[in-house]
Structures are given as C-alpha cells and as structure tokens.
C-alpha positions in Angstrom: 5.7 -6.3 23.8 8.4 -3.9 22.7 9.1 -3.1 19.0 12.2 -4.5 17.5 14.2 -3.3 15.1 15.4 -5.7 11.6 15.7 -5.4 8.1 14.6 -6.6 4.7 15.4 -10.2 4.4 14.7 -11.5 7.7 12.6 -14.7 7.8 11.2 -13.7 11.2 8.9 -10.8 9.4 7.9 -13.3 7.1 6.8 -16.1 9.4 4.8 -12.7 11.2 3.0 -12.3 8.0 2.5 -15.5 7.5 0.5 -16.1 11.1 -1.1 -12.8 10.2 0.7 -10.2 11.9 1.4 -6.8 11.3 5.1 -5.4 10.5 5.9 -1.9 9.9 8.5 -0.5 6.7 10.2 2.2 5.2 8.6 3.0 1.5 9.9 5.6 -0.7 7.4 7.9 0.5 6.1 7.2 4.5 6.5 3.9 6.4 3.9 1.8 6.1 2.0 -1.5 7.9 2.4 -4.8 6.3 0.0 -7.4 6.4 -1.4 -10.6 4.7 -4.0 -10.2 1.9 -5.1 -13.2 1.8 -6.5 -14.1 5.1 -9.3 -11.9 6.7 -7.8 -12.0 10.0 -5.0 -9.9 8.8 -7.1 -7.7 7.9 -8.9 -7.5 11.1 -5.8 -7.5 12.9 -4.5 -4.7 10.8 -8.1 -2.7 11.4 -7.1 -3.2 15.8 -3.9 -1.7 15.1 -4.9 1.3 12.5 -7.3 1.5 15.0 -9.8 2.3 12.2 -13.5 1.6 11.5 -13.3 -2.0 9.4 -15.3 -0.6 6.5 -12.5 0.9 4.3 -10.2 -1.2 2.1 -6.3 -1.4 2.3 -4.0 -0.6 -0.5 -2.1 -3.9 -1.9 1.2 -3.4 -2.7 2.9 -5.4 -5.1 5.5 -6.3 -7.1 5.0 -6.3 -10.3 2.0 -5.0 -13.2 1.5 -8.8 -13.5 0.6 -9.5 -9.6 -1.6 -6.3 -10.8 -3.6 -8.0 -13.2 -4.5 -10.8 -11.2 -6.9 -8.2 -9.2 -8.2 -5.8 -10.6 -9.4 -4.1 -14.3 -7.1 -2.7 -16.3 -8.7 -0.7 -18.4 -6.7 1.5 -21.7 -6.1 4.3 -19.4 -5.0 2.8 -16.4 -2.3 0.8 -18.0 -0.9 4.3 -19.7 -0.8 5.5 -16.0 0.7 2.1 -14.6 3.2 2.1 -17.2 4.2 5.5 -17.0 4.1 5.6 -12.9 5.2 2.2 -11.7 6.9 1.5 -9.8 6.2 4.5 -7.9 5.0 6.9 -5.8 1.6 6.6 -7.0 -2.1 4.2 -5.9 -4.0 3.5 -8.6 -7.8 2.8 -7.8 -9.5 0.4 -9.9 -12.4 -2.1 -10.1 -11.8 -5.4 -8.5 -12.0 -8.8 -10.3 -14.6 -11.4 -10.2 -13.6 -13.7 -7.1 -12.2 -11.3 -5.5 -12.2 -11.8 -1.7 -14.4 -9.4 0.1 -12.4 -8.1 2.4 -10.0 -6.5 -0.1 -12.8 -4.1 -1.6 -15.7 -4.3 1.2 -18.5 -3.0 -0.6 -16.5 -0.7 -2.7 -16.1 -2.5 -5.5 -12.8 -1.1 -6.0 -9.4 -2.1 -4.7 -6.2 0.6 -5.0 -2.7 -1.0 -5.8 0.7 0.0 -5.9 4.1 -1.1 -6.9 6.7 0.8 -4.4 9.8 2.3 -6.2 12.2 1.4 -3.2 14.0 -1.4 -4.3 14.3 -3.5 -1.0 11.1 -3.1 -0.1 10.7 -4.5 -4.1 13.0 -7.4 -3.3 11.0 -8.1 -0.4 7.8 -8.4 -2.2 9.0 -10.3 -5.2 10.2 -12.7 -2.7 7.1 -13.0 -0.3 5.5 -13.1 -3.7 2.2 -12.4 -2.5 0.5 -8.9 -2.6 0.5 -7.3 1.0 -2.2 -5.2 2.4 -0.3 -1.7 3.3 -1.9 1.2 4.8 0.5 4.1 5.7 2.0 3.8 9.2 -0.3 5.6 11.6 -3.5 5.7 13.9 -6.3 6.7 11.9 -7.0 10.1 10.9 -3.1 11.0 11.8 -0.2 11.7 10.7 2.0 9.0 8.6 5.0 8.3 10.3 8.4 9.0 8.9 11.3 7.5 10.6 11.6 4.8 13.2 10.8 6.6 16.0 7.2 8.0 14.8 6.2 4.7 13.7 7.6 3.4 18.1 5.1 6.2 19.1 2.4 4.8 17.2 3.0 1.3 17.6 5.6 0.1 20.1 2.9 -1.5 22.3 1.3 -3.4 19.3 3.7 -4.7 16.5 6.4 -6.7 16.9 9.0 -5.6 14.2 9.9 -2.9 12.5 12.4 -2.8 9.2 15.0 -0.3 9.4 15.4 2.5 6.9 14.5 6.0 5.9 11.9 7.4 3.7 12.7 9.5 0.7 9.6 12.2 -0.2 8.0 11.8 2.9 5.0 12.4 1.7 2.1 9.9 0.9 1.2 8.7 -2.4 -1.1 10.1 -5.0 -3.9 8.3 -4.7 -6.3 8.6 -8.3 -9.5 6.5 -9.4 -9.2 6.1 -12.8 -12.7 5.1 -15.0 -13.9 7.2 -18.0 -12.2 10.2 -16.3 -10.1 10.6 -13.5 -10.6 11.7 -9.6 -8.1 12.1 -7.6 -8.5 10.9 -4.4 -5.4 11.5 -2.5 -3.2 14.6 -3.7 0.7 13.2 -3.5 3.8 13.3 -5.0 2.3 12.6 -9.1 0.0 15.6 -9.9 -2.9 15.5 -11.6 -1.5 17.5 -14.7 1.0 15.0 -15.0 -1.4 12.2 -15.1 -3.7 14.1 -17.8 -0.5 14.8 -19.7 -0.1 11.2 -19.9 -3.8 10.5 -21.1 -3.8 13.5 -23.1 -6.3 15.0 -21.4 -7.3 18.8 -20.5 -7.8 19.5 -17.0 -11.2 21.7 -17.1 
C-alpha cells in the first residue's frame, strides 16, 4: 500500500475513519494521525501504527468547547484557559467523565483535548462531528513530521491517505494539566507565563 495524497472534504477519508483507519493531516502546528474515538480498534490500530506501547492515551481533537464538555471536567480554571486558548495551539489535560470509555484515559484518569486553530482541519471536524483521536504524526519517541514528505517516511507503508497542506509553527502543542495548580506537561507554542497570566497566578 502506497500513501495517497487528498484533501479536506473528501468522503474517502471519512469512510477510512469510519472502518477505523488511520489518516494523516496538516494542523497548525505538526501533522497529525486521525483516528476514530469511539471504537477501541482504532485505537489499537492507531497504537500498530505509532508503533507505541498501548498504555498511553491519545489527544481528542475537537471542534468546539461544547464537544469538550461532553468528556471531561471543566473546572473554573480550565475554562479561563479554554476560553482564552481555543481554538489553538494548546492540549489541555483534564479529568475524564463518568462513562467514559476506557480506552480514551487507560488508567489515567485523565483525557487531553484540543480544538485546532486551522480552519479546514475545523471544517473537517465540525462536519465528521465526532471527536478524533490525534497523536502527532510520527513513530514513537521521534520526531513529528512537518510536511508531506516526513509524514511518507513514517508512514507510506501503513496509511492509506494523507490530506495535503502545510503546517504553520511547526512545533507541537503546549501540553498543560490543569487541577488546583498547573503542570505543564509538554512545553509548546503557549508558555506557561502566559497561562498564569491568564489565571492570575505567580510562577514560583
């Protein structure tokens, strides 16, 4: 199987995600691996190609602070940052729901979630209107792919369609568990300082 190259809008890559298949995208910081959240077998399917040990959740991307709700805990804090942030280059890490299928916080507890600032990619969600499970685009432990090309190297072997496009800060998103105080997980594009600035918060 050789990759192929479409773009947003394209029934095919929903029918993929539909039958649980992994599809690759530009976001407005790395591309990234799409798959469906609600089935398990995505999941694992997205764990064979990550090729990455099946005991650490996915980010869900989706489209709107709404689609957010239905997941996780929103507590005072982390609406201020979700407000302020989203959509954006920024992961927000917070306790999941009651009901919450396993596979989406594993023993965690806690499920990270993300409204993405391109607006195709936006348009694409709102209209698959279902959150996606979206890791960046890259073997474990390397480095996210960037362009079209990176995410072949990874992948051509494995997925069968990638959405054309080009990345904007190339760098990964901020990643930040937010409870009483906040950690942040995953330095990115949103600092920390500008997080406590919008809590009000010294950084010590």
């Amino acid at each position: 199987m050789n990759t192929l190259i479409t773009k947003f809008g394209d029934d095919k890559i929903y029918n993929l995600i539909r039958n649980n298949e992994v599809i690759a995208f530009p976001t407005e910081t790395v591309f990234g691996l799409g798959a469906n959240s609600a089935s398990k077998k995505a999941f694992n399917n997205l764990v064979k190609v990550k090729e990455r040990k099946p005991d650490k959740p996915f980010t869900l991307m989706c489209h709107s602070i709404n689609q957010i709700e239905d997941i996780v805990i929103i507590n005072n804090n982390a609406k201020k940052i979700i407000e302020k942030f989203m959509p954006g280059s920024i992961t927000v890490l917070l306790k999941a729901k009651e009901g919450i299928d396993e596979h989406l916080h594993l023993t965690s507890k806690y499920i990270g979630v993300r409204i993405p600032e391109d607006k195709n990619l936006l348009e694409f969600l709102k209209y698959y209107n279902k959150p996606l499970l979206v890791p960046s685009a890259n073997k474990a432990d390397c480095t996210p792919a960037t362009s079209i090309k990176e995410v072949f190297n990874y992948f051509e072997k494995e997925i069968k369609y990638c959405v054309s496009g080009k990345c904007v800060t190339n760098l990964p998103s901020t990643i930040v568990q937010i409870d009483n105080d906040i950690k942040i997980i995953r330095k990115g594009p949103i600092t920390e300082e500008e997080i406590r600035e919008v809590l009000k918060w010294k950084l010590y």
